[in-house]
N, C-alpha and C positions, 0 to 999 in steps of 0.2 A: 646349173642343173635344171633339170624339167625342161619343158616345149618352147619352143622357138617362136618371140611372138614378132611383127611391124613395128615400128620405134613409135607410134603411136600411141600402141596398149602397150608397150611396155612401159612409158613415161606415164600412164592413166595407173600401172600397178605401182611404180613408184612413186606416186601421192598418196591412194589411199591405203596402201599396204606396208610401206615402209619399205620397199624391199631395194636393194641394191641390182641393177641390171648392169648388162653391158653388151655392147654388139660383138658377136660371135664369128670372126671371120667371112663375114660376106655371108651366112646362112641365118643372119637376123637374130634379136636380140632373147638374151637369156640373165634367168636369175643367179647371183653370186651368192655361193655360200665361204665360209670355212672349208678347209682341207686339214682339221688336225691330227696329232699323230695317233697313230691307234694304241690305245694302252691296255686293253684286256680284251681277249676272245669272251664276254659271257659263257656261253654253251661249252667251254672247254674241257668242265667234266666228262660230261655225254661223249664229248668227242675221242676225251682220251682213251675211252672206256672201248670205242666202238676202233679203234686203230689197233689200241691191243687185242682186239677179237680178230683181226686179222681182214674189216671190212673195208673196203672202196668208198670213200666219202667224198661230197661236193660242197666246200661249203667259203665262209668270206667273198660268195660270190660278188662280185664287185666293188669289193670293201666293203664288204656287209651292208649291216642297217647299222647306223649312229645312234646312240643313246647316251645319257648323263645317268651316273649314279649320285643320286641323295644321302645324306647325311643317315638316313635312315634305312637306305639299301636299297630304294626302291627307284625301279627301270623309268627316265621319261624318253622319246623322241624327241629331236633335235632335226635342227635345216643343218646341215654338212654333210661333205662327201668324202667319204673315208678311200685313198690310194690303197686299191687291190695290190698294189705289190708290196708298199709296206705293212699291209693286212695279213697277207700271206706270209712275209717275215716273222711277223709277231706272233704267229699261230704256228711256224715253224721253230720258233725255239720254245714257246711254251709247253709245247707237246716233248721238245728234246730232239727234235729230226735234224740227222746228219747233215744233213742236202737239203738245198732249193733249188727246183729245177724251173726258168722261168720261162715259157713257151711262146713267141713272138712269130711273127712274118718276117724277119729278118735271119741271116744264118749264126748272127753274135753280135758281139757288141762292134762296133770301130772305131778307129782314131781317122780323123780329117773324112766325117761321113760325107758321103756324094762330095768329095774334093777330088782334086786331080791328087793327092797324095793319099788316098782312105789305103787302111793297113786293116786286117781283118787281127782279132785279137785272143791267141788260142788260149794256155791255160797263164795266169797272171797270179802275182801274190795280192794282195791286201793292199798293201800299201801299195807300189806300183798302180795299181788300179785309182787308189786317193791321187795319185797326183797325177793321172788323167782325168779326172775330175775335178782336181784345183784348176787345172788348164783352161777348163773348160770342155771341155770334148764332148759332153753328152748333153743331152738338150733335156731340161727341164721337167717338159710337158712330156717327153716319151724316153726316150733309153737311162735318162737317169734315176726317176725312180728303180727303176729295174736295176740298175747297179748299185745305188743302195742297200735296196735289200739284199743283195747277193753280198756287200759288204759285213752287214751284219750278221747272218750265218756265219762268215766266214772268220769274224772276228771274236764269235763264239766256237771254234775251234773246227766248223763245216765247211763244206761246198755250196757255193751257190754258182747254178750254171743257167747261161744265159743260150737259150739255142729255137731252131727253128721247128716247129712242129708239125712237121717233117720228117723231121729229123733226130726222133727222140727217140731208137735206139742207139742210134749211134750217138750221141750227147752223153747218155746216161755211160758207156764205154768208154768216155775221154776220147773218143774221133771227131766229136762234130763240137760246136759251139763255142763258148768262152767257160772256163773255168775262173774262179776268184777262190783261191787257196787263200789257208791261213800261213802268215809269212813263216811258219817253222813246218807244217807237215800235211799232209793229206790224209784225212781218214776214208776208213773203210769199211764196207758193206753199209753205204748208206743207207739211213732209211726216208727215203723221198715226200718230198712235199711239192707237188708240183703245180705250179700256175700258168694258165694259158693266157693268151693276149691275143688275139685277131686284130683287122682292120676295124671289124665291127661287132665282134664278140668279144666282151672283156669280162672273162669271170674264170674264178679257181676253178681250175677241170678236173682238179683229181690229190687224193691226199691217200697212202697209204703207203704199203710197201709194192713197188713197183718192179720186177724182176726182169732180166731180158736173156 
């Protein structure tokens, strides 16, 4: 997380700061934090409040802000970087919403990406999906958070759909992207929680009921 420093000042932050660094793919060196799992929306009241009023909201933008609750209830800040799309999940079944719809640069998910065998992958159950994932098939750092969370929607009885943003009416109609069904039924008349993902924008674009 944070600014990208010369392996110089960053071995100078790692003495007298404590901090954990590491070099960043060729774009120079950065601080390591935590990645825990997200366990509570704070503001979730508020938010519930404002969804059944029928508003447009943006919010877990980038996994939100991290915070520790105290014994005594009170909020601190914390060094970690909370996964926007498991963010998104856990604010999606707290609220109750049918559907995750998760919006990427890609048209879904795939088996054997950029391979000479990549298979594009339309609507999938639950499970089927797990053991593309036992396989391996999704990478870590990018498409598998995003299947994740579409697992857990899905395993709490929704949709999580994986598509391009682009391409989000037809996504939200079962034409474009990946679906991850619950292994017994599909529900209906979702109500949407939707997370964008760019090359270089990554934050919740949109929460409410979404109609096309």
């Amino acid at each position: 997380m944070g600014p990208f420093y010369d392996e110089e000042k960053a071995r100078t932050l790692m003495l007298e700061s404590g901090y954990a660094m590491k070099e960043d793919a060729g774009r120079g060196w950065r601080r390591v934090v935590p990645s825990p799992e997200p366990m509570q929306i704070v503001q979730l009241p508020a938010i519930r409040k404002l969804v059944e009023s029928g508003a447009l909201l943006i919010c877990v933008g980038g996994g939100g802000i991290p915070v520790l609750r105290s014994r005594d209830g009170s909020l601190s800040g914390t060094a970690a970087v909370i996964d926007k799309d498991l963010a998104a999940a856990r604010l999606a079944l707290d609220i109750g919403a049918d559907a995750l719809l998760v919006l990427t640069d890609v048209p879904g998910a795939c088996l054997d990406y950029r391979g000479p065998n990549e298979r594009a992958l339309g609507t999938v159950t639950a499970a089927e999906m797990r053991g593309h994932m036992a396989a391996g098939q999704f990478a870590s750092g990018s498409m598998g958070p995003k299947v994740e969370a579409c697992l857990r929607i899905a395993d709490a009885g929704g949709v999580g759909i994986i598509a391009s943003l682009t391409a989000v009416s037809e996504a939200v109609a079962g034409r474009a992207g990946t679906r991850i069904v619950p292994d017994e039924a599909l529900c209906a008349e979702p109500e949407w929680v939707c997370s964008s993902t760019l090359v270089t924008w990554k934050a919740l674009a949109g929460l409410g009921r979404c109609r096309t």
